[in-house]
N, C-alpha and C positions, 0 to 999 in steps of 0.2 A: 504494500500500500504506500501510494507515494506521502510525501510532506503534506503537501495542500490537502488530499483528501482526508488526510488524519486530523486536521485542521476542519472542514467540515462535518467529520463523523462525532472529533466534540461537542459541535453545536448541536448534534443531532442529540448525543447522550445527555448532554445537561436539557437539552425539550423536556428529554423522559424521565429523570430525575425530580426536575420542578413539576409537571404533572402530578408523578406521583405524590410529592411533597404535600401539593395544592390536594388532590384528592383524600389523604390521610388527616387532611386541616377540617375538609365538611363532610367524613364520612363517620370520622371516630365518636366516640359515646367519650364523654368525660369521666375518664379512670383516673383517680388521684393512687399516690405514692407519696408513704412517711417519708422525710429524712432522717436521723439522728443524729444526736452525738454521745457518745460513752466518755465517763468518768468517775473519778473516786470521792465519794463523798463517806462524810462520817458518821455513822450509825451512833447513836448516842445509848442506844439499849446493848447495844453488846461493846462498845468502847473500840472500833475498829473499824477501819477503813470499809468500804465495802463497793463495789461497781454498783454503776447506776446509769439510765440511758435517757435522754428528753428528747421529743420531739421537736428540730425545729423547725420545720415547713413541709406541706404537702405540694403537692406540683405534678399536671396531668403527663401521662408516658406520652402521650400522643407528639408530644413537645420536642423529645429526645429523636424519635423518627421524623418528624419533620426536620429538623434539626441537619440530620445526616444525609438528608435527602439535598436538600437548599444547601448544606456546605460543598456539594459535588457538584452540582447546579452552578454554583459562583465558580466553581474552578475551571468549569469545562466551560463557561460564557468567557471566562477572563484569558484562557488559551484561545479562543475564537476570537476574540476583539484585539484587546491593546497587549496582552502578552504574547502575541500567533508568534511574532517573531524572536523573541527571545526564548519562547516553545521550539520552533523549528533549526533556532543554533542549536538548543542542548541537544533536542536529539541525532544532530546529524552529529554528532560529539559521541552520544550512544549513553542519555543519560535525562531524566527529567525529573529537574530539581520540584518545578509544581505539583506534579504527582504526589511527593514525599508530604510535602507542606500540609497538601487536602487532607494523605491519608491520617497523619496523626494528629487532626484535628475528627474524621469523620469515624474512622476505624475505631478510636480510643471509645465515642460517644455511642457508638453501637455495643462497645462491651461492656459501659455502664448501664445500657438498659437492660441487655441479657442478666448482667447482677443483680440490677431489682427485680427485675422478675424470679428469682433465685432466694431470692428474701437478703439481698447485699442493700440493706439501706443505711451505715455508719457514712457519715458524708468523708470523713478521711478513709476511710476504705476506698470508697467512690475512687475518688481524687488520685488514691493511689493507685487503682487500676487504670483510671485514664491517663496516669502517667506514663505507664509505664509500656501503654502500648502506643501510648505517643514516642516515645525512646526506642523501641522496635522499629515503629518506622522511618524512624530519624536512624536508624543504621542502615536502610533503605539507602538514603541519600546519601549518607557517609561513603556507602559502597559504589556509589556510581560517580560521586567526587573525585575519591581516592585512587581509583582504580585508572583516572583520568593521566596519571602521575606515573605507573606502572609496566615493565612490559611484560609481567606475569600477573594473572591475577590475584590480586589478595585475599583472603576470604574470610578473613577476622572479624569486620565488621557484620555480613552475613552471620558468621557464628554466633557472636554476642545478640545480635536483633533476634537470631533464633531463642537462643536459651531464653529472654528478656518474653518473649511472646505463647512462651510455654506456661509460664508462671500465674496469668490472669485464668487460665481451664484449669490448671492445678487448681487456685481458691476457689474458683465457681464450683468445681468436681468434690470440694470438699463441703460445701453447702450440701449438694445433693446428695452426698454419703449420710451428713448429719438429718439434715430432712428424714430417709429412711432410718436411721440407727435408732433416732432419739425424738423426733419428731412426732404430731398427734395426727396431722395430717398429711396427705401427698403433696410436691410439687405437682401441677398439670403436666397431661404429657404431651403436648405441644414446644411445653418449656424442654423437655430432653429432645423432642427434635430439632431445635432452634440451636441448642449447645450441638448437637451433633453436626448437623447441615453448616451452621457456620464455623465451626471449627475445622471440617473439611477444607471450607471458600477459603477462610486465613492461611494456610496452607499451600493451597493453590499459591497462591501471591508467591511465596517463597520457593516453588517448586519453578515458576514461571521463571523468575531470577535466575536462579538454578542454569536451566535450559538456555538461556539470555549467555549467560558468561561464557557453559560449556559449547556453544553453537552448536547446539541439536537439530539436525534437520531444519525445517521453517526457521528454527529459533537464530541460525546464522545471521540472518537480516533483524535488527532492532527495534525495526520498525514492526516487524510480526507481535514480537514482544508488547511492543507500546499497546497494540491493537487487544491482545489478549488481556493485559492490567484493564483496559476500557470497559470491556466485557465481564471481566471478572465485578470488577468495582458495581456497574450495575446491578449484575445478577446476585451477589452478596446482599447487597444493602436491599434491593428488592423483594428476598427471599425471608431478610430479618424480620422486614418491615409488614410484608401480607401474614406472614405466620403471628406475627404481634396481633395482628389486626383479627385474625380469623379465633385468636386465643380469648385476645382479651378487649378488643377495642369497636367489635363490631355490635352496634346497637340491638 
């Protein structure tokens, strides 16, 4: 696929992004979601510290998916308008720094919703998984910066983004153990298809990379690459977002 049409096919993907965005804004039922915060307060009957947890705000999930919708929306209009050209030096370069940017702003924001749904509602839990897979994919970029510099590939940075992107399914994966262990009710099983299915697509991303460095068949050409993260990005967040939808959000 050459330059220019990759350049018109983001205009096409952020359409359908912002669509769906807009459609998840006047389809959803208003489902609210606690925050919290945990802390140590002092028990005055038994003389001893003791955890404690307060509410501080509810806030509808519909928000979160829109959210991820509309942040991919602005990235793929901003490669089509005033950033086309500085899109099309990186990747004749074999690198796009914009991509990275979106994902650990939209990627992070899809796995704090998957955690509320999970029963993850400590707002520094949150915070900390959206970091942390915001740093994932900021080794994304590290790896397509660095490797600018190299005449072998380095793979360090891949490595570290791996290990860094395992860590948020670990905690999710140990909600739903404790759910079952100790728990009085089920997680929905919508919510184990949504951990499964997206932690598949997360995957793919890396697997795509993968292929990108080692130039696997199609994947020799970058530009294959760039087409498949398009696709990929779509059908992820798409896939998040109806399954939310069909779980928890449909009137």
């Amino acid at each position: 696929m050459k330059l220019g049409r990759l350049v018109q096919y983001n205009f096409i993907l952020g359409t359908l992004h912002l669509l769906q965005g807009l459609a998840i804004i006047f389809l959803s039922k208003d489902v609210k979601f606690p925050v919290n915060t945990s802390f140590l307060t002092f028990d005055t009957a038994t003389k001893s510290l003791i955890p404690a947890t307060k509410e501080l705000f509810t806030f509808p999930l519909a928000w979160l998916i829109v959210a991820f919708f509309f942040m991919s929306a602005i990235a793929h209009f901003s490669i089509a308008t005033f950033w086309k050209k500085g899109y099309m030096a990186d990747l004749s370069k074999g690198m796009n720094k914009a991509r990275w940017i979106e994902y650990s702003f939209s990627a992070s924001t899809m796995i704090v919703a998957i955690a509320i749904l999970v029963g993850i509602y400590d707002l520094s839990s949150l915070i900390m998984l959206f970091a942390i897979v915001a740093f994932m994919n900021l080794m994304g970029l590290v790896m397509e910066v660095h490797n600018q510099t190299t005449q072998k590939t380095n793979w360090l940075s891949f490595l570290i983004g791996c290990f860094a992107g395992i860590i948020p399914w670990i905690v999710i994966g140990i909600y739903f153990w404790a759910a079952g262990s100790f728990g009085s009710g089920k997680i929905p099983t919508f919510v184990y298809w949504i951990y499964v299915s997206i932690f598949i697509f997360f995957n793919c991303f890396a697997i795509n990379m993968y292929l990108q460095y080692k130039k696997v068949g199609k994947w020799k050409d970058y530009l294959y690459g760039e087409r498949v993260y398009i696709l990929l990005s779509l059908i992820a967040k798409s896939a998040l977002a109806w399954q939310v939808f069909a779980g928890t959000l449909r009137p």
